[in-house]
PyMOL Python script that loads the backbone (N, CA, C, O; Angstrom):
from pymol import cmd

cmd.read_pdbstr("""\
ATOM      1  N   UNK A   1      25.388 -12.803 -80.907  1.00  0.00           N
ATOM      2  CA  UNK A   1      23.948 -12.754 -80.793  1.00  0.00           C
ATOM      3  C   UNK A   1      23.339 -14.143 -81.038  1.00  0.00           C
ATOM      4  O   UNK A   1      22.450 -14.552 -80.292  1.00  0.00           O
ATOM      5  N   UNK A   2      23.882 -15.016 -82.256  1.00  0.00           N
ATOM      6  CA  UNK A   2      23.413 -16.198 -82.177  1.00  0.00           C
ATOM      7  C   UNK A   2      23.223 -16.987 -81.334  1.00  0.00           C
ATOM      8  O   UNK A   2      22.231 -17.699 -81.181  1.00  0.00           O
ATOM      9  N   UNK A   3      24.586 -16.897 -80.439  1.00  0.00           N
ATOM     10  CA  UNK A   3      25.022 -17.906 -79.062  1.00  0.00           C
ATOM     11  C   UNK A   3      23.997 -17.700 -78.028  1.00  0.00           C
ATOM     12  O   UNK A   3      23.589 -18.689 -77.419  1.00  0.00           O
ATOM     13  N   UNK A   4      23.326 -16.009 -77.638  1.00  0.00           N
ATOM     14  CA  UNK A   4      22.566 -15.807 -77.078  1.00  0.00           C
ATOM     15  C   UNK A   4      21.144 -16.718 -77.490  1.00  0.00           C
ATOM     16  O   UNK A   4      20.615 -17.557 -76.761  1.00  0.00           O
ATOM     17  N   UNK A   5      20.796 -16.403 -78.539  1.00  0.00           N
ATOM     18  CA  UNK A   5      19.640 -17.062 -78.783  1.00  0.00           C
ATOM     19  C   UNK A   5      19.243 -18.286 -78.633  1.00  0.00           C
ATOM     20  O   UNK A   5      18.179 -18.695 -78.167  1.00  0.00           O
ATOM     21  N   UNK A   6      20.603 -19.160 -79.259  1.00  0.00           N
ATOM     22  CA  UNK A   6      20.529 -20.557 -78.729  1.00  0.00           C
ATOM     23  C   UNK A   6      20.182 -20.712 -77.351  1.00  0.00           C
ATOM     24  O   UNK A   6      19.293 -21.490 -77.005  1.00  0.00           O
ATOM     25  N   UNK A   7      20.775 -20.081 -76.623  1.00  0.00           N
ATOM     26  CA  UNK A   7      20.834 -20.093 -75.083  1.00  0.00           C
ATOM     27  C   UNK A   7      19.430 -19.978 -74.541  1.00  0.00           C
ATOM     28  O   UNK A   7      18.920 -20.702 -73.687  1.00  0.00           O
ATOM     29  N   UNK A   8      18.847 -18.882 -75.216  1.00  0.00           N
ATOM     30  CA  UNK A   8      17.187 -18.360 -75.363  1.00  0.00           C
ATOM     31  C   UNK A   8      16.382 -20.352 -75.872  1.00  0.00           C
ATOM     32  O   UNK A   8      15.781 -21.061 -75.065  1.00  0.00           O
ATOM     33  N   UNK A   9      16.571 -20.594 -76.835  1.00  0.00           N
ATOM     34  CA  UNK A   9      16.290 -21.813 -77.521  1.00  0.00           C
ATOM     35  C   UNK A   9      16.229 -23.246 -76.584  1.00  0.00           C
ATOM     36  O   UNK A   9      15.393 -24.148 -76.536  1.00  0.00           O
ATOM     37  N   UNK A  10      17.788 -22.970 -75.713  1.00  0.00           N
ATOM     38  CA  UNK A  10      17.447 -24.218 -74.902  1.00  0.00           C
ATOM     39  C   UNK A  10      16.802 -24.052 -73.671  1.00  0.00           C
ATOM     40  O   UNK A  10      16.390 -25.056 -73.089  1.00  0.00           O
ATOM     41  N   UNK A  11      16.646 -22.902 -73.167  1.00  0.00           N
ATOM     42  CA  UNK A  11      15.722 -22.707 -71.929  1.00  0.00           C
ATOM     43  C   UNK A  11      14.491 -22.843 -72.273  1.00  0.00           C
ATOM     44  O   UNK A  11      13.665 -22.865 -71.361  1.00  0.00           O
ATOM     45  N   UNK A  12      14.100 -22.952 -73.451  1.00  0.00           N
ATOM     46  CA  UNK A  12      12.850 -22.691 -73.643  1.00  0.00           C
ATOM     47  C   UNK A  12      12.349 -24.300 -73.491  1.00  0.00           C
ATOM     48  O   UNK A  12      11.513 -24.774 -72.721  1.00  0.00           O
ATOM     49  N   UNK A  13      13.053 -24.858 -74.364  1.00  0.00           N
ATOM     50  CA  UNK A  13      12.905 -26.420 -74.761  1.00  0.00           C
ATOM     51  C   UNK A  13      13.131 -27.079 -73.155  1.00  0.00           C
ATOM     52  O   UNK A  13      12.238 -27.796 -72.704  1.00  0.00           O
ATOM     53  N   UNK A  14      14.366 -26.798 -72.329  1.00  0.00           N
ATOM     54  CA  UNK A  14      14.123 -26.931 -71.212  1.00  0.00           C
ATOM     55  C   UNK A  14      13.168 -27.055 -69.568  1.00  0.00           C
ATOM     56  O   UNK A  14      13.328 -27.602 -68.477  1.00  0.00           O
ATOM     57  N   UNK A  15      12.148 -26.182 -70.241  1.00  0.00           N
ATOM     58  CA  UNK A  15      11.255 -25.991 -69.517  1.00  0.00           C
ATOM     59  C   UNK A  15      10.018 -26.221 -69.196  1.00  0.00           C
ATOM     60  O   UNK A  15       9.464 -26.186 -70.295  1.00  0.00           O
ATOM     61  N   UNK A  16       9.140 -26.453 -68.345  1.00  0.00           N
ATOM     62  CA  UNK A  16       8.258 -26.866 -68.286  1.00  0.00           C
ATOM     63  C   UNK A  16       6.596 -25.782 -68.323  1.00  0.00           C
ATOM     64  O   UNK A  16       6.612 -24.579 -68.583  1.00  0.00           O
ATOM     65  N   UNK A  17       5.464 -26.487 -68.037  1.00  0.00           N
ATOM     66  CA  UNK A  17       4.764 -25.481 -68.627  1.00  0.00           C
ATOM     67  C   UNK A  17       4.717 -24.205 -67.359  1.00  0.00           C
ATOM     68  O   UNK A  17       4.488 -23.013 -67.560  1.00  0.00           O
ATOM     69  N   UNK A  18       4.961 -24.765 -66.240  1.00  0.00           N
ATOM     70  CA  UNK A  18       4.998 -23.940 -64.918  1.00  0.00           C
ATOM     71  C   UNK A  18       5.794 -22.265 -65.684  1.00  0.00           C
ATOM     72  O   UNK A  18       5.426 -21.141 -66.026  1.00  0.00           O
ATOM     73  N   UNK A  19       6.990 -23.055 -65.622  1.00  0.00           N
ATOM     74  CA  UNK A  19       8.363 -21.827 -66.207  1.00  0.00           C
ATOM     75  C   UNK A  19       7.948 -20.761 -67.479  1.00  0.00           C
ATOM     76  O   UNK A  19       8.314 -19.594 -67.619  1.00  0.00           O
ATOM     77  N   UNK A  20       6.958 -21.664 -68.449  1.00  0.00           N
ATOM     78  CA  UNK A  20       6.365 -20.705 -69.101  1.00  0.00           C
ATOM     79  C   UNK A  20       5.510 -19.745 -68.840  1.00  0.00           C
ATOM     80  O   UNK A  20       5.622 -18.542 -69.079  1.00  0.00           O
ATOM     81  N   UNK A  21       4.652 -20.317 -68.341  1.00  0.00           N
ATOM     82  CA  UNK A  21       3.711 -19.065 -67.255  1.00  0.00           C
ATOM     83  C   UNK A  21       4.169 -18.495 -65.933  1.00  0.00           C
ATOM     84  O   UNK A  21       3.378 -18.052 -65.100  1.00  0.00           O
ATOM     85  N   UNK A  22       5.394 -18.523 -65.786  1.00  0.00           N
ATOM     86  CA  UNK A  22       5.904 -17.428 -65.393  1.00  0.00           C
ATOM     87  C   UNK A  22       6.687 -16.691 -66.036  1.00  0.00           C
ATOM     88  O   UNK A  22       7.059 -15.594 -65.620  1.00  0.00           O
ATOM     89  N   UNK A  23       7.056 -17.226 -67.189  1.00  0.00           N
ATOM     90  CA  UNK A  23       7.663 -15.874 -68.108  1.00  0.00           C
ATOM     91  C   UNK A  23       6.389 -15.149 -68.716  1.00  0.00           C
ATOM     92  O   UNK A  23       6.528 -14.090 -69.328  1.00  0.00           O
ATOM     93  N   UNK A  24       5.347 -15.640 -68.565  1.00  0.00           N
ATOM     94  CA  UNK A  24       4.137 -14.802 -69.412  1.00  0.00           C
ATOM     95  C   UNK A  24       4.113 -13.433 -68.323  1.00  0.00           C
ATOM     96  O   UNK A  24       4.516 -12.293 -68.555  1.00  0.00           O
ATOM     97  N   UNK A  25       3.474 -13.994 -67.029  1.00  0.00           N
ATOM     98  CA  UNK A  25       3.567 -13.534 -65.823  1.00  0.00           C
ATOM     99  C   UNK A  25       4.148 -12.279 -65.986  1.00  0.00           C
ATOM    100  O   UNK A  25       3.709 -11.130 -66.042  1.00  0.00           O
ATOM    101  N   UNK A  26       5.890 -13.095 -66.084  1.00  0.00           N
ATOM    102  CA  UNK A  26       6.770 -11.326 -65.562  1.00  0.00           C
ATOM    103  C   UNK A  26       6.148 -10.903 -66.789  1.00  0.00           C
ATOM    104  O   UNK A  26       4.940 -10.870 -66.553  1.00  0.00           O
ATOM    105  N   UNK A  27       6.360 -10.571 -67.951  1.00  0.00           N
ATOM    106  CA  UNK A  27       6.724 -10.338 -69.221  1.00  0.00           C
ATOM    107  C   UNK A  27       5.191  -9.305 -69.066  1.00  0.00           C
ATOM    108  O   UNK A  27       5.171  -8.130 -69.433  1.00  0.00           O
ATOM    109  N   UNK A  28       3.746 -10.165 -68.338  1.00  0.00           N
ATOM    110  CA  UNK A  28       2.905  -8.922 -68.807  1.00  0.00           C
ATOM    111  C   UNK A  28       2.885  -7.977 -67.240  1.00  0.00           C
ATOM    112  O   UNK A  28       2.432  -6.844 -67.402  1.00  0.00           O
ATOM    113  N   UNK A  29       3.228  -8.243 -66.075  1.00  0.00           N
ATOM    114  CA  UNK A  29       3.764  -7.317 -65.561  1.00  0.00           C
ATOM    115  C   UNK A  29       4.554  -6.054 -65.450  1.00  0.00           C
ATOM    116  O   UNK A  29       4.486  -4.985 -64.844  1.00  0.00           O
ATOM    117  N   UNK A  30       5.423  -6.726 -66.404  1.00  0.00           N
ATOM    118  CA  UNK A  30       6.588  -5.479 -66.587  1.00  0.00           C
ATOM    119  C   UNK A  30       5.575  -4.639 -67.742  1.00  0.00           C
ATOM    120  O   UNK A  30       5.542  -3.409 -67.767  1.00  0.00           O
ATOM    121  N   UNK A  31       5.083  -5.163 -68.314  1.00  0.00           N
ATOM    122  CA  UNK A  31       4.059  -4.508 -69.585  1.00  0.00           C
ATOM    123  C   UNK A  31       3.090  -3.317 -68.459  1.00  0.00           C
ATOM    124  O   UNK A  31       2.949  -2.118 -68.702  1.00  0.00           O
ATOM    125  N   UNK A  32       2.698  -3.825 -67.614  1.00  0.00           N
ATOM    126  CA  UNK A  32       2.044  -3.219 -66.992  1.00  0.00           C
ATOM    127  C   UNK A  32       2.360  -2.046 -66.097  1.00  0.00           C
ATOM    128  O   UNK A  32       1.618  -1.067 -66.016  1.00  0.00           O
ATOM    129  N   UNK A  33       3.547  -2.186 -65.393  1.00  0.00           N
ATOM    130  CA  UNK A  33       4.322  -1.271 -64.928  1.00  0.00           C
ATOM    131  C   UNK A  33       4.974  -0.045 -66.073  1.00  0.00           C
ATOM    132  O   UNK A  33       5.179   1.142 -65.819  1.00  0.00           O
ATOM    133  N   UNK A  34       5.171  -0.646 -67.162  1.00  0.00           N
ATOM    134  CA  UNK A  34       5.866   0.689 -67.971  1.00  0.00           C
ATOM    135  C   UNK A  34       4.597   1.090 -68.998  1.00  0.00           C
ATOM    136  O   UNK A  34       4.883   2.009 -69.766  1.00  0.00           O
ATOM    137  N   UNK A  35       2.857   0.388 -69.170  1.00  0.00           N
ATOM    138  CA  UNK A  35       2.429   0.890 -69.499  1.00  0.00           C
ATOM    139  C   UNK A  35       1.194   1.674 -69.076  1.00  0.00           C
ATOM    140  O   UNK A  35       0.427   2.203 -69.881  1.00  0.00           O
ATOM    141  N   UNK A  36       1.080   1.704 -67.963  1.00  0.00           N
ATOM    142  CA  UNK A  36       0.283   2.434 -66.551  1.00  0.00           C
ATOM    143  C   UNK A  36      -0.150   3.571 -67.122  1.00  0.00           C
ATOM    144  O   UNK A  36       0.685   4.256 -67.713  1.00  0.00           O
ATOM    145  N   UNK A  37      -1.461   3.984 -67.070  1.00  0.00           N
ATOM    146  CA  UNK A  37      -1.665   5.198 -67.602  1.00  0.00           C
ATOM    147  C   UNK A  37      -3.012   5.300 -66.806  1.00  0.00           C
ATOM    148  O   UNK A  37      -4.005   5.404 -67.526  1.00  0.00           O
ATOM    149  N   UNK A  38      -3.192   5.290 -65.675  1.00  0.00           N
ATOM    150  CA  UNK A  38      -4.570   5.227 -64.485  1.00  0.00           C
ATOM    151  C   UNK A  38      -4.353   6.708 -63.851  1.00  0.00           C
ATOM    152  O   UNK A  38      -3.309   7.352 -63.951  1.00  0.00           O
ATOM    153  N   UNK A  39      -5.364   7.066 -63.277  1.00  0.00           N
ATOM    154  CA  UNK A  39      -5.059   8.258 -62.526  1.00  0.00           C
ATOM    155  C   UNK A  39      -4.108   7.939 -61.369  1.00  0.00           C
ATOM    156  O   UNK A  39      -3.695   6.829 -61.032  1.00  0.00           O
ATOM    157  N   UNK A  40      -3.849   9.108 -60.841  1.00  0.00           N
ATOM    158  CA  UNK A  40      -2.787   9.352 -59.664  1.00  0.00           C
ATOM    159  C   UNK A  40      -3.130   8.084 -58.539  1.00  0.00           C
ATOM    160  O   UNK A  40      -2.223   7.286 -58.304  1.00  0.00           O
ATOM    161  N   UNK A  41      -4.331   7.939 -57.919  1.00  0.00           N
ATOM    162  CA  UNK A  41      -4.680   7.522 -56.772  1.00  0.00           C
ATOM    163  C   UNK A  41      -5.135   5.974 -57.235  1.00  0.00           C
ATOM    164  O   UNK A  41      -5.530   5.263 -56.311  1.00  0.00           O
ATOM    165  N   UNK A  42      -5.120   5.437 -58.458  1.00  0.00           N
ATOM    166  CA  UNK A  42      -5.161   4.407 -58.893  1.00  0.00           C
ATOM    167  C   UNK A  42      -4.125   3.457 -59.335  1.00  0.00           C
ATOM    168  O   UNK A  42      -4.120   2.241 -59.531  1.00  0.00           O
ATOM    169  N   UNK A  43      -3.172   4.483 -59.438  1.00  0.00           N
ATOM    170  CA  UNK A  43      -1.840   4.067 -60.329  1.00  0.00           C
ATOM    171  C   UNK A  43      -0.706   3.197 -59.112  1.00  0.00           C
ATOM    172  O   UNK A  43       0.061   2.239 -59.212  1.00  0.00           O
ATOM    173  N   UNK A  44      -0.966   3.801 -58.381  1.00  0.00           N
ATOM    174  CA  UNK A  44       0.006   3.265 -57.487  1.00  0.00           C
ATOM    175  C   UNK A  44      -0.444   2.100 -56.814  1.00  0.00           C
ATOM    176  O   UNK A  44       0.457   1.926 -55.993  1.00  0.00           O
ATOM    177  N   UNK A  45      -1.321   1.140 -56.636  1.00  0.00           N
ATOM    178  CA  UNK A  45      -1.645   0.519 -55.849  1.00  0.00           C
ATOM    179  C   UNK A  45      -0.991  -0.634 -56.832  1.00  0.00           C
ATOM    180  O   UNK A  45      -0.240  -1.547 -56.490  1.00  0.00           O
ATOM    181  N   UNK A  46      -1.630  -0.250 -58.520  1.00  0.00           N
ATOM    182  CA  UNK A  46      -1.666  -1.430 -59.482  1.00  0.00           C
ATOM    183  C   UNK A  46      -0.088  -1.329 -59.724  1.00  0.00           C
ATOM    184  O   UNK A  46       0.468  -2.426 -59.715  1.00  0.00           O
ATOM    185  N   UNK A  47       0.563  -0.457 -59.892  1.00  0.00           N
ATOM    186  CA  UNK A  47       1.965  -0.309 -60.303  1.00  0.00           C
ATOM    187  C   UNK A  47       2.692  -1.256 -59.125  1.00  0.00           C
ATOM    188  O   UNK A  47       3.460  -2.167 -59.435  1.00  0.00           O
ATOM    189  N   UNK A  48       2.369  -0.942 -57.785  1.00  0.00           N
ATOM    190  CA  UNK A  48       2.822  -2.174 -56.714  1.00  0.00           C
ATOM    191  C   UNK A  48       2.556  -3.605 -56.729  1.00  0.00           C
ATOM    192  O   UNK A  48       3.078  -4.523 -56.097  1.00  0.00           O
ATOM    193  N   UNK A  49       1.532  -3.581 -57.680  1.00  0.00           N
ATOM    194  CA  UNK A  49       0.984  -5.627 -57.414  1.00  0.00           C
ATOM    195  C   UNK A  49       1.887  -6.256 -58.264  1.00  0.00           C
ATOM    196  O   UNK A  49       2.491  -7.286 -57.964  1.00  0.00           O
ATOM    197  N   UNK A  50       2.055  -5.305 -59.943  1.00  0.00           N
ATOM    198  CA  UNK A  50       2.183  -5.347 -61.077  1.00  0.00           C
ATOM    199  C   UNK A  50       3.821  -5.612 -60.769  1.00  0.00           C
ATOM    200  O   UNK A  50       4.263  -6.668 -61.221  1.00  0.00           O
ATOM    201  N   UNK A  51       4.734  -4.760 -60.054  1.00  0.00           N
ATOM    202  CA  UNK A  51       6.352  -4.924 -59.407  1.00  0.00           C
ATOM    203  C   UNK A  51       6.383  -5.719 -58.987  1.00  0.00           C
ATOM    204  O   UNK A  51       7.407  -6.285 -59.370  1.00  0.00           O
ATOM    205  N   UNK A  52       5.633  -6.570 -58.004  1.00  0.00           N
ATOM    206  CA  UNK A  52       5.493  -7.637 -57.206  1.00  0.00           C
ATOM    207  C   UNK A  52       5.715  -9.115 -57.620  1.00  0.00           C
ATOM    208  O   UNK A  52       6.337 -10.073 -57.163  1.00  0.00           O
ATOM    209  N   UNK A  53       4.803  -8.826 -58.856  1.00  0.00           N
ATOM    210  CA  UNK A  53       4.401 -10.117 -59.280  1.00  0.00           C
ATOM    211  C   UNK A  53       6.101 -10.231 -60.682  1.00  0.00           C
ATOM    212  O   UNK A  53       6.613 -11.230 -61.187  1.00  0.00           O
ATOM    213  N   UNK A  54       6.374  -9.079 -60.807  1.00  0.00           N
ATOM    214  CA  UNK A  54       7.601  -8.927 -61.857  1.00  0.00           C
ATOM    215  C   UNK A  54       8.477  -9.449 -61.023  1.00  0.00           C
ATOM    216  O   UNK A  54       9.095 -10.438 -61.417  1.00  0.00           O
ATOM    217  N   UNK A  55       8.755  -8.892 -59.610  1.00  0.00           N
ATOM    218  CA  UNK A  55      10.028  -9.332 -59.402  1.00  0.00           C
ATOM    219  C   UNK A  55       9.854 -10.914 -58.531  1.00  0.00           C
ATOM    220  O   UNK A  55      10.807 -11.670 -58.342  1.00  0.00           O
ATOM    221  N   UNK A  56       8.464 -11.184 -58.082  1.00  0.00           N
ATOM    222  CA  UNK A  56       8.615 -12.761 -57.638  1.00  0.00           C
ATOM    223  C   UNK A  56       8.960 -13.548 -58.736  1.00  0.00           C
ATOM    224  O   UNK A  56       9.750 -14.483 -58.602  1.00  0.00           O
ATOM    225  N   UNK A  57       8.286 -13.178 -60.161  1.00  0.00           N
ATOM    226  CA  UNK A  57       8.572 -14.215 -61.162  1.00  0.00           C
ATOM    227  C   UNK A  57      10.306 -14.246 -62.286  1.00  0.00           C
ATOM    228  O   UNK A  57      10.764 -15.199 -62.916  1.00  0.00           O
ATOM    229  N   UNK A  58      10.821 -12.942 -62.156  1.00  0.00           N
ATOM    230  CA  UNK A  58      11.759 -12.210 -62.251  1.00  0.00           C
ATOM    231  C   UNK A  58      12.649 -13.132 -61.849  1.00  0.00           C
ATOM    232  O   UNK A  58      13.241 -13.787 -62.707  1.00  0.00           O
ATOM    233  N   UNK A  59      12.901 -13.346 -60.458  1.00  0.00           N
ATOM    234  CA  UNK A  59      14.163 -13.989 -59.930  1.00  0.00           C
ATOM    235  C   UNK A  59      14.652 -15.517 -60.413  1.00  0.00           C
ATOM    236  O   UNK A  59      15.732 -15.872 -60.885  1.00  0.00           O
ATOM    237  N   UNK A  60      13.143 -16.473 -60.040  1.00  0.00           N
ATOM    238  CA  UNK A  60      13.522 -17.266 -60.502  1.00  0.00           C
ATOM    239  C   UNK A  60      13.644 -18.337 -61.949  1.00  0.00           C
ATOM    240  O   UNK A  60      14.130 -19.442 -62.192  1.00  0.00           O
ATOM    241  N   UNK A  61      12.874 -17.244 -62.720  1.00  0.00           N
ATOM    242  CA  UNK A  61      13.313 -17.376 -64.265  1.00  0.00           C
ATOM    243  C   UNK A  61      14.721 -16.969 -64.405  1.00  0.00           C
ATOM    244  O   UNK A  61      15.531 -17.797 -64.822  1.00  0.00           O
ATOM    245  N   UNK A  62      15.146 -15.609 -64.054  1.00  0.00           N
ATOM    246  CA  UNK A  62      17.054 -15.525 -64.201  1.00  0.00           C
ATOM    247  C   UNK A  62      17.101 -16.579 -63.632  1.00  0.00           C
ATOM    248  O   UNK A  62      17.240 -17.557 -64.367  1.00  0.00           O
ATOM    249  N   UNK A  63      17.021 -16.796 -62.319  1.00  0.00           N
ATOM    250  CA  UNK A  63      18.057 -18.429 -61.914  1.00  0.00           C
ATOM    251  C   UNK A  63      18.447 -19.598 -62.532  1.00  0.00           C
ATOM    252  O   UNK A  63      19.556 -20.132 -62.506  1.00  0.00           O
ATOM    253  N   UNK A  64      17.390 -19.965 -63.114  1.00  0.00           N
ATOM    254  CA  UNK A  64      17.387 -21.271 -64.111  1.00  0.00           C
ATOM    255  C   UNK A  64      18.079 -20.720 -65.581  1.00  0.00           C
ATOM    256  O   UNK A  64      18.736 -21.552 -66.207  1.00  0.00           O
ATOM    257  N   UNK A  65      17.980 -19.656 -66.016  1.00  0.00           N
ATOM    258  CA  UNK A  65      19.198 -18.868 -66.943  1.00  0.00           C
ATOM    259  C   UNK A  65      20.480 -18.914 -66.900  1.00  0.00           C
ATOM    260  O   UNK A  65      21.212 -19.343 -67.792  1.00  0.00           O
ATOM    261  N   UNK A  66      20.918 -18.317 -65.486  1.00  0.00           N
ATOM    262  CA  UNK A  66      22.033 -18.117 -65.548  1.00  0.00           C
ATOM    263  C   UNK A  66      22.924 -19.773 -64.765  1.00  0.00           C
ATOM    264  O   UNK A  66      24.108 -20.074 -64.614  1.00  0.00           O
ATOM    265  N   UNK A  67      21.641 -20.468 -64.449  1.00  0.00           N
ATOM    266  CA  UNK A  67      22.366 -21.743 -64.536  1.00  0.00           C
ATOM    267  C   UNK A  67      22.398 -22.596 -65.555  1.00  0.00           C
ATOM    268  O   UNK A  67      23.022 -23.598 -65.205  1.00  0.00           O
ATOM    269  N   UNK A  68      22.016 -22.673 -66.664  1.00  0.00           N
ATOM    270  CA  UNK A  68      22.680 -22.764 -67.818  1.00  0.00           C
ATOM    271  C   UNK A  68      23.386 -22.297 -68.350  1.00  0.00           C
ATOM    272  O   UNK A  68      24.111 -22.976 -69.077  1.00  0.00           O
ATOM    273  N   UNK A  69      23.536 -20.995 -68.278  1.00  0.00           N
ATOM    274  CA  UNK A  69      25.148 -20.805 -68.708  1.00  0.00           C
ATOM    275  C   UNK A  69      25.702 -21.149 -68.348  1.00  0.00           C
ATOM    276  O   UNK A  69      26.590 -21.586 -69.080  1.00  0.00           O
ATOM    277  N   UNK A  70      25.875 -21.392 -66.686  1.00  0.00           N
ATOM    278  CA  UNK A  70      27.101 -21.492 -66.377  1.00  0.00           C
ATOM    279  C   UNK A  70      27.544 -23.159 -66.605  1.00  0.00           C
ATOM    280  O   UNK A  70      28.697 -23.533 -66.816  1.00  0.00           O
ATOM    281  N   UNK A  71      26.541 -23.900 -66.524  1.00  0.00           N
ATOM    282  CA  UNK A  71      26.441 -25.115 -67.007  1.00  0.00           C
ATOM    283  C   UNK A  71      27.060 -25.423 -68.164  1.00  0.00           C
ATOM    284  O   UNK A  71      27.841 -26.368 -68.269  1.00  0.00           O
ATOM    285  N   UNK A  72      26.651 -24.404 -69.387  1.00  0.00           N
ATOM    286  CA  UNK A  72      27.284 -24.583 -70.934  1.00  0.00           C
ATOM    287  C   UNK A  72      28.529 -24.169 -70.527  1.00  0.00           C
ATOM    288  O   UNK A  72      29.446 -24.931 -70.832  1.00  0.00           O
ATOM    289  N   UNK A  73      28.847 -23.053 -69.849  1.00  0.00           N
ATOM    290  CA  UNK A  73      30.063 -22.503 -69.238  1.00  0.00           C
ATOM    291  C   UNK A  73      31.084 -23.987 -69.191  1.00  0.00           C
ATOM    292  O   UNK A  73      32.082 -24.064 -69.906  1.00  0.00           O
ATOM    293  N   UNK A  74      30.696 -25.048 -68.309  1.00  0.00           N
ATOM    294  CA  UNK A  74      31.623 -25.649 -68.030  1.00  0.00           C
ATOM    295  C   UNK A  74      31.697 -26.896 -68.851  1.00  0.00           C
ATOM    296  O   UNK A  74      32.628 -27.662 -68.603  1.00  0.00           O
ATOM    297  N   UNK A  75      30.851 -27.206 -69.788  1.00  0.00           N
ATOM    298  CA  UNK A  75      30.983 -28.554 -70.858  1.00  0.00           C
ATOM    299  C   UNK A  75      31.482 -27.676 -71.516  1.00  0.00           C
ATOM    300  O   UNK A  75      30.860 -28.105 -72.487  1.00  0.00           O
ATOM    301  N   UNK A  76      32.291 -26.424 -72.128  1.00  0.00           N
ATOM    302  CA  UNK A  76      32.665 -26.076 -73.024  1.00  0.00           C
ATOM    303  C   UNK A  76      34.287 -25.739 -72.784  1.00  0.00           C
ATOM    304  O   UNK A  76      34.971 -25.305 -73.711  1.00  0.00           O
TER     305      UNK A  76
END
""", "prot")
cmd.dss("prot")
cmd.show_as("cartoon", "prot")
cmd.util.cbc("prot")
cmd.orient("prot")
């Protein structure tokens, strides 16, 4: 769990302010999608923008993740 965190630690320090506001981004998206509580005929339009905007910002925050690992992966 530590190793994880570090990992958490240097992406963070890694990054710029762009990368942060898109982790805000996904982070209150996904908030939004699992905390939806609108009527029927309201719910779905916002639950679609709310997925949208999760999985555009979604992808390329993992990317820059899992290329540091694999990065630490190979100095190690």
């Amino acid at each position: 769990m530590k190793k994880f965190l570090d990992y958490a630690d240097q992406y963070i320090q890694e990054s710029d302010w762009k990368m942060i506001a898109a982790l805000k981004l996904c982070l209150l998206s996904l908030g939004i999608c699992l905390g939806l509580s609108l009527p029927g005929e309201k719910k779905k339009p916002v639950f679609a923008i709310a997925a949208a905007v999760f999985i555009v910002t979604y992808i390329p925050l993992m990317a820059k993740f899992v290329t540091l690992l694999c990065r630490d992966a190979r100095e190690s």
